[in-house]
C-alpha positions as CSV (number, residue, x, y, z in Angstrom):
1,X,31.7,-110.3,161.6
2,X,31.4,-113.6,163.6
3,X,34.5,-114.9,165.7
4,X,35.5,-118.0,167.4
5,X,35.9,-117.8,171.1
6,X,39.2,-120.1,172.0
7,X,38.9,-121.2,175.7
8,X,42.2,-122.8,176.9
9,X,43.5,-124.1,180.5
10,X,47.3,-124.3,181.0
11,X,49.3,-126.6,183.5
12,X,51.0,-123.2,184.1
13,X,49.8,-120.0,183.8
14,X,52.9,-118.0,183.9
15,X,54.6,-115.2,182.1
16,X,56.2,-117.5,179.5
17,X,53.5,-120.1,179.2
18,X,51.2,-117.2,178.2
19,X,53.8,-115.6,175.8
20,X,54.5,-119.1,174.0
21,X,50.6,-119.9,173.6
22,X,49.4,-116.3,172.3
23,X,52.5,-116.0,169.8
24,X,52.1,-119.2,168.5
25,X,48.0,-118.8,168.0
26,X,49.0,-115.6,166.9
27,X,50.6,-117.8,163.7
28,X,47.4,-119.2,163.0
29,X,45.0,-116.4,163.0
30,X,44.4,-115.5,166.4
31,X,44.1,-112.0,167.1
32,X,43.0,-110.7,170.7
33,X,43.3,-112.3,173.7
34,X,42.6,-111.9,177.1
35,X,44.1,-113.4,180.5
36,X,42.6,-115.3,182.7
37,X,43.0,-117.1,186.2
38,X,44.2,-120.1,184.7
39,X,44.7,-119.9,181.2
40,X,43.5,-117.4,178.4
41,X,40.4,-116.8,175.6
42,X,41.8,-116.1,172.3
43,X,40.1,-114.8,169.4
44,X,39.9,-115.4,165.6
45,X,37.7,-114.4,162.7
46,X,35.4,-117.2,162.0
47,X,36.4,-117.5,158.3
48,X,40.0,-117.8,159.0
49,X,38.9,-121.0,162.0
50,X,40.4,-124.5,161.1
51,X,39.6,-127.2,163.7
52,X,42.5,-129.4,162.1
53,X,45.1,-125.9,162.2
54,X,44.5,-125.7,166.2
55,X,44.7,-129.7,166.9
56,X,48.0,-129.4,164.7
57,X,48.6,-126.2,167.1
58,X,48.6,-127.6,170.4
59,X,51.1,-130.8,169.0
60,X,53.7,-128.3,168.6
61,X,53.7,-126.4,172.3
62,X,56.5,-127.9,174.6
63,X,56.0,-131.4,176.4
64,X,56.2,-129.1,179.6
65,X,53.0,-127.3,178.8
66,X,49.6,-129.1,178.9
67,X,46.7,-127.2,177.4
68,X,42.9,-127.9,177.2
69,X,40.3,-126.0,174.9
70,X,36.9,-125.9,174.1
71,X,35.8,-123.1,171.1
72,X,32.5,-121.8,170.1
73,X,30.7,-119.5,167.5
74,X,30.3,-115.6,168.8
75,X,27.8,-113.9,166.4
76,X,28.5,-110.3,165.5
77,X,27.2,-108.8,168.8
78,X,27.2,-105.2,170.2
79,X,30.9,-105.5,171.9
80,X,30.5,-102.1,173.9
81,X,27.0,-103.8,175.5
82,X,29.6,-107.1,176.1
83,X,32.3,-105.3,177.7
84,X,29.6,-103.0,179.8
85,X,27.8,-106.2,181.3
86,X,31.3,-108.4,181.7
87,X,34.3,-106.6,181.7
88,X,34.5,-102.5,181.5
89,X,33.6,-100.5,184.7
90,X,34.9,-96.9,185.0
91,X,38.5,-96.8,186.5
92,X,40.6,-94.3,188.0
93,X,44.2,-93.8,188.2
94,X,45.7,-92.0,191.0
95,X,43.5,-88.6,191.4
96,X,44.1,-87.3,187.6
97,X,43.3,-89.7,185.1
98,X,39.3,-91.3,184.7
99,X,38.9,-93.9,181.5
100,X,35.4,-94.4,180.9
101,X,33.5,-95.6,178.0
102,X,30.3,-93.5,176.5
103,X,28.0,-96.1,177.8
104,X,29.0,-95.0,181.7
105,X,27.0,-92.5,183.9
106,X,27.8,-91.1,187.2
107,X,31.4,-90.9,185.9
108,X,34.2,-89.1,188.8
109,X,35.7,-85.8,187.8
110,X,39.3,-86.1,186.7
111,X,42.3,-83.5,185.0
112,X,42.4,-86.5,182.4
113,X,39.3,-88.3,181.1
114,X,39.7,-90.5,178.8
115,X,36.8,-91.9,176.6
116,X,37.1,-95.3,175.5
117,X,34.5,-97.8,173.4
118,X,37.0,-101.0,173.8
119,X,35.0,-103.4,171.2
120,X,37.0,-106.6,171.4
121,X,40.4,-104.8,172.2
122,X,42.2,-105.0,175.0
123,X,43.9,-102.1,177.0
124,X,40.7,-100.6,179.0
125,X,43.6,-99.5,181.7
126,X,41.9,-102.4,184.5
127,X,45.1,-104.7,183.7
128,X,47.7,-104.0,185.9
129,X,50.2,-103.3,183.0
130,X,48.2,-100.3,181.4
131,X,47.8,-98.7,184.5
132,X,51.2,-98.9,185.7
133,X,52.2,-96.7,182.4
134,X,49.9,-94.6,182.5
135,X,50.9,-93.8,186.3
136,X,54.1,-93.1,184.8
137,X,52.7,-90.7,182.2
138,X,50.8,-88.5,184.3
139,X,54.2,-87.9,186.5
140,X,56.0,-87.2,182.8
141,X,56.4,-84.0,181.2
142,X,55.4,-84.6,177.4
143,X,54.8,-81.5,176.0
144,X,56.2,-81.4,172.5
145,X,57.6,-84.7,173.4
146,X,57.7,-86.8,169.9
147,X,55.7,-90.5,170.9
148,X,55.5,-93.5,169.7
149,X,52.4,-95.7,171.0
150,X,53.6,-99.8,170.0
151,X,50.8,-102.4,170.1
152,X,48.7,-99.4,170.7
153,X,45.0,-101.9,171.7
154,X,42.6,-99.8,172.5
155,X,44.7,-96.3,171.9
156,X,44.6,-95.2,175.5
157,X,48.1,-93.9,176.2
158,X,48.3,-92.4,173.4
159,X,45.5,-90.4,173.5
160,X,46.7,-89.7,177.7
161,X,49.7,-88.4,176.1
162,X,48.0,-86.4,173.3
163,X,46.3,-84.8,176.9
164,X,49.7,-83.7,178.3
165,X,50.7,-81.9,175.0
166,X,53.0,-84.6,173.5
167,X,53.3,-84.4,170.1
168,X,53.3,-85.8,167.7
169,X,52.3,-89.3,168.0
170,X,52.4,-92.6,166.1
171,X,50.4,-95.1,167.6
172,X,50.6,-99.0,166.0
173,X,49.2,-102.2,166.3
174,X,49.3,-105.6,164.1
175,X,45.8,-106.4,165.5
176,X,43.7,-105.7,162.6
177,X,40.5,-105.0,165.9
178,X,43.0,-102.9,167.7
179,X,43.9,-100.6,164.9
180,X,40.3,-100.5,163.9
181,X,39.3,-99.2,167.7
182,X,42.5,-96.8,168.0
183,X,40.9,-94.9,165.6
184,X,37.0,-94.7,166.6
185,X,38.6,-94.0,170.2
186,X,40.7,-91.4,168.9
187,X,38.3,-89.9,167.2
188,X,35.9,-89.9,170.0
189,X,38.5,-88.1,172.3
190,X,39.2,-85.5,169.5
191,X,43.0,-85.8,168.3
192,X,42.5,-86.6,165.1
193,X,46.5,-85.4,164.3
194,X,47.8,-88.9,166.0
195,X,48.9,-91.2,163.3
196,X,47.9,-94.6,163.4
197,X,48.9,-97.5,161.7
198,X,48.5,-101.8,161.6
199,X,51.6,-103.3,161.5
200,X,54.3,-104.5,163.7
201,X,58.5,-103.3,164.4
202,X,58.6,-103.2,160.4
203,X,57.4,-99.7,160.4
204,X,59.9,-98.2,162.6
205,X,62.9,-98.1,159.8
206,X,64.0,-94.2,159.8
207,X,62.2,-93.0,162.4
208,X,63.1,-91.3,165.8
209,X,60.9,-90.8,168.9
210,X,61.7,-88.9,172.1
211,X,59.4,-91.6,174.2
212,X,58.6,-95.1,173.0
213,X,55.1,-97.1,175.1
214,X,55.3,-100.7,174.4
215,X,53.4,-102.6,176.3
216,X,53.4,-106.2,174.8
217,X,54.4,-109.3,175.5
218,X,58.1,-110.6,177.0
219,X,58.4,-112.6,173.7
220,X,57.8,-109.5,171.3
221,X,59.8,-107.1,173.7
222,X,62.6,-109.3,173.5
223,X,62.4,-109.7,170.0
224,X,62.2,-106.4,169.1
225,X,64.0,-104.4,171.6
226,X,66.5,-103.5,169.0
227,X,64.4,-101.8,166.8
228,X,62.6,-99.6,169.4
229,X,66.6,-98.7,170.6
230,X,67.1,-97.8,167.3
231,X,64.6,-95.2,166.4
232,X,64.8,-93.8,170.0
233,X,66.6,-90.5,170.3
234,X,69.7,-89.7,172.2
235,X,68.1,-89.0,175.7
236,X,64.7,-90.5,175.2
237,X,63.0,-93.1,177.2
238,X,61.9,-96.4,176.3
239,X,58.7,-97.8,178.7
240,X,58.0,-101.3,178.6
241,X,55.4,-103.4,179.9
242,X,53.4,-106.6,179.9
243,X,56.0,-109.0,181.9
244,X,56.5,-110.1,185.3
245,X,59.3,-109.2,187.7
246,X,60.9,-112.6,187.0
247,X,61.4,-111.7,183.5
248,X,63.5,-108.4,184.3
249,X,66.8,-110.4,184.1
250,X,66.2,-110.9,180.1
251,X,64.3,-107.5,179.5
252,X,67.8,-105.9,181.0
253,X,70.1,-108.2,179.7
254,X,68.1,-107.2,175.7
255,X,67.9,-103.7,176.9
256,X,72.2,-103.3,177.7
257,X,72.7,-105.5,174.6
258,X,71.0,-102.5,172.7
259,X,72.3,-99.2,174.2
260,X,69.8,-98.7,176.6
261,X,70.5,-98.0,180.6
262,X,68.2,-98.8,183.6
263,X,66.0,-96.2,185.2
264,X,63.5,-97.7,187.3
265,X,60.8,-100.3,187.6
266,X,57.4,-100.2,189.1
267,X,55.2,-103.2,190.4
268,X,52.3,-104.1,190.3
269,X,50.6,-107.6,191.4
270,X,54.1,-109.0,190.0
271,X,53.5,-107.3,186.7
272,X,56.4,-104.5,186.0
273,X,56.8,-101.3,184.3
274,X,60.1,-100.4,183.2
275,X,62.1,-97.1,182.0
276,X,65.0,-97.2,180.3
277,X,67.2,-94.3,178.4
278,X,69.0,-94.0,175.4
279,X,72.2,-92.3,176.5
């Protein structure tokens, strides 16, 4: 499939400013995207691209935030090849957990090794967000620990907590690439008993989970906070990521709202992991 490559510059390149553009792209079509120094590249499929939708787009952003873009055609390519001369190197976290992709050699030795084709998701463990939970994950005790995995990308804490005996384990994502990747990756890694599914919050009615993952965007968090409080079991933990330290004020104020008290918080480059229990 061929895609169109959105390049955008922001005024601002904060928290919010990012939220605001990728939900609102996300209205049009846009699917993936990834963060850069001052801006963002987001991603659609090439049949679903309207030059007229994103002029229309960018008239709606508030006056405070000024964007530029240029797009282009991206054939169908061989995304692992992409990602191995551009983006994915080998990574380790702390001095148990190695996330590789099949393409690496020379790979460290590690009690968790993780095995990971990213294609055109997003969630490879570099970003500061991934690793911060999965930091928290190797310190957890999971074993026959009932998981949910929310905006799941490339599948990687889930399958990290498939490792430490959790079970069992929904992962989800409304990104139709990220839900197709979840399932090559877990395959690869051999638990084929994780469920996945492609949608968003709208799947959660009736279910429980000892431990929710969502590491998403402020926007979505906030939004959906109530749901993930909802199908969270008495004493379970909710860990949330993708924000920055100055958005912990409305993450907590969301989180009381819904029944859920404070733990902790890690940081990382001003991104944050939080924890937070259902008492």
């Amino acid at each position: 499939m061929d895609y169109i490559e959105l390049t955008l510059s922001l005024n601002n390149s904060r928290g919010f400013e990012n939220d605001i553009v990728s939900a609102t792209l996300a209205e049009i079509g846009y699917e993936s995207f990834v963060y850069t120094n001052d801006g963002m590249k987001a991603y659609c499929a090439a049949s679903l691209f309207d030059e007229k939708d994103l002029k229309n787009w960018k008239e709606t952003l508030p006056c405070d935030i000024e964007v530029e873009y240029t797009f282009e055609l991206i054939k169908d390519k061989n995304w692992n090849e992409e990602w191995e001369k551009h983006y994915f190197s080998p990574i380790v976290i702390g001095d148990d957990c190695v996330i590789h992709s099949s393409f690496h050699t020379d790979v460290p030795k590690a009690k968790y090794d993780i095995l990971i084709d990213p294609k055109m998701s997003f969630g490879t463990g570099h970003h500061e967000t991934t690793s911060l939970i999965i930091g928290e994950l190797i310190k957890m005790n999971l074993a026959g620990k009932s998981l949910l995995d929310m905006g799941c990308g490339t599948g990687v804490l889930a399958i990290l907590a498939a490792m430490k005996g959790a079970q069992p384990i929904t992962a989800i994502d409304i990104d139709e690439w990220a839900y197709d990747n979840t399932v090559e990756n877990i395959r690869l890694n051999g638990y084929p008993d994780i469920e996945i599914a492609k949608g968003g919050a709208e799947l959660l009615s009736g279910r429980k989970f000892d431990i929710i993952l969502a590491n998403i965007n402020r926007n979505i968090l906030l939004n959906d906070m109530k749901h993930y409080a909802a199908c969270l079991s008495s004493g379970g933990l909710l860990l949330m990521s993708g924000f920055y330290k100055t958005d912990m004020p409305a993450i907590e104020a969301e989180a009381t709202e819904n029944g859920l008290t404070f733990i902790k918080f890690e940081e990382k480059n001003n991104w944050v992991t939080t924890v937070y229990e259902k008492r």
